[in-house]
C-alpha positions in Angstrom: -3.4 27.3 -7.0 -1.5 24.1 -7.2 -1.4 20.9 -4.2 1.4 18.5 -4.2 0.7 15.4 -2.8 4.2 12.9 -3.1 5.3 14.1 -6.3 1.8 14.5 -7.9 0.9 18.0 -8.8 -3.1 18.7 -9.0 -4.1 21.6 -11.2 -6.7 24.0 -9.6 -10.0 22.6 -9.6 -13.7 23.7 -11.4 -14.9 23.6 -7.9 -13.6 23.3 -4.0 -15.1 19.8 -3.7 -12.5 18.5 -5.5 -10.1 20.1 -3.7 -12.1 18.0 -0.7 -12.2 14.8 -1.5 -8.6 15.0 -2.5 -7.3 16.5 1.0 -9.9 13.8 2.6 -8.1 11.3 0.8 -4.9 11.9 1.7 -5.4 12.2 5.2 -7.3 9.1 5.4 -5.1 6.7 3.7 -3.4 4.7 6.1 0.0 2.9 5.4 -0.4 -0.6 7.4 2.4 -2.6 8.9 2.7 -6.1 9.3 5.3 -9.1 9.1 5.8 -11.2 6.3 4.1 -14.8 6.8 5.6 -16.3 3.9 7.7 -15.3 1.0 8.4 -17.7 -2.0 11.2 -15.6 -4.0 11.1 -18.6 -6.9 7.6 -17.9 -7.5 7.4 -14.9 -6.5 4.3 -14.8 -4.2 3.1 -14.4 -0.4 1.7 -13.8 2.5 1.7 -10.5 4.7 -0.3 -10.5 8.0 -1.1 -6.9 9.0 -0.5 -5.7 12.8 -3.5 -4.2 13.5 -6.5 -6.6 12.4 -4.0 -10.0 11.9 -5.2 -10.5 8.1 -3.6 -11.8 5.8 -2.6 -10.3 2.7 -1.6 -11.8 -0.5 1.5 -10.0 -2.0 3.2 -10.4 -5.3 7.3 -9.7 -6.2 5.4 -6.9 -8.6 3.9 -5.3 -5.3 7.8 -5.1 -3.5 9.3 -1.8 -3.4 12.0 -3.8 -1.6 13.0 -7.5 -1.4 11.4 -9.5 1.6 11.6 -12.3 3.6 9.7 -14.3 6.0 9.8 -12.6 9.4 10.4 -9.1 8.0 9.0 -6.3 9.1 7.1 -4.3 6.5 4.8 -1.3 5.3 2.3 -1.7 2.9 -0.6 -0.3 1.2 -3.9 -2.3 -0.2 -5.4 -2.9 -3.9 -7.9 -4.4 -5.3 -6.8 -7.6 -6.7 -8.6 -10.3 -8.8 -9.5 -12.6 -5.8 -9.0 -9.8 -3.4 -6.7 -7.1 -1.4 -3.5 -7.3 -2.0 -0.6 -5.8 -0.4 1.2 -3.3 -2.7 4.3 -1.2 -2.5 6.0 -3.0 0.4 8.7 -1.8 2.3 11.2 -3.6 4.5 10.9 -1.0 7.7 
């Protein structure tokens, strides 16, 4: 038996746990959407506040799945950063 879960093929599992906390995973990620604070394209570093909650995220040019500016509306996913969550794979919606 074989899952594919946006491109990425799992191979059958030792046990059906696995199979659980993958399916779990999935279903609980959450893409977040917010607008883009501030955006300094020289540097390459800024600021995404999220919708829901109004934090702000810092986001670097090697999180951008697409170039952004301040005011743009965007969807995002989270990482651990060094100093923090950061906003990765960022898209202009």
């Amino acid at each position: 038996m074989y899952a594919n879960f946006k491109n990425k093929t799992f191979v059958k599992p030792i046990n059906n746990s696995l199979i659980f906390v993958v399916l779990l995973t999935f279903i609980f990620i959450k893409v977040k959407k917010g607008t883009v604070k501030f955006f300094n394209e020289s540097k390459g570093f800024g600021f995404v506040t999220e919708d829901d909650s109004n934090t702000e995220y810092f986001v670097h040019v090697s999180g951008l799945v697409d170039e952004i500016r301040e005011g743009d509306v965007v969807e995002f996913d989270l990482k651990e950063g060094r100093k923090g969550l950061n906003a990765v794979d960022v898209r202009v919606l």
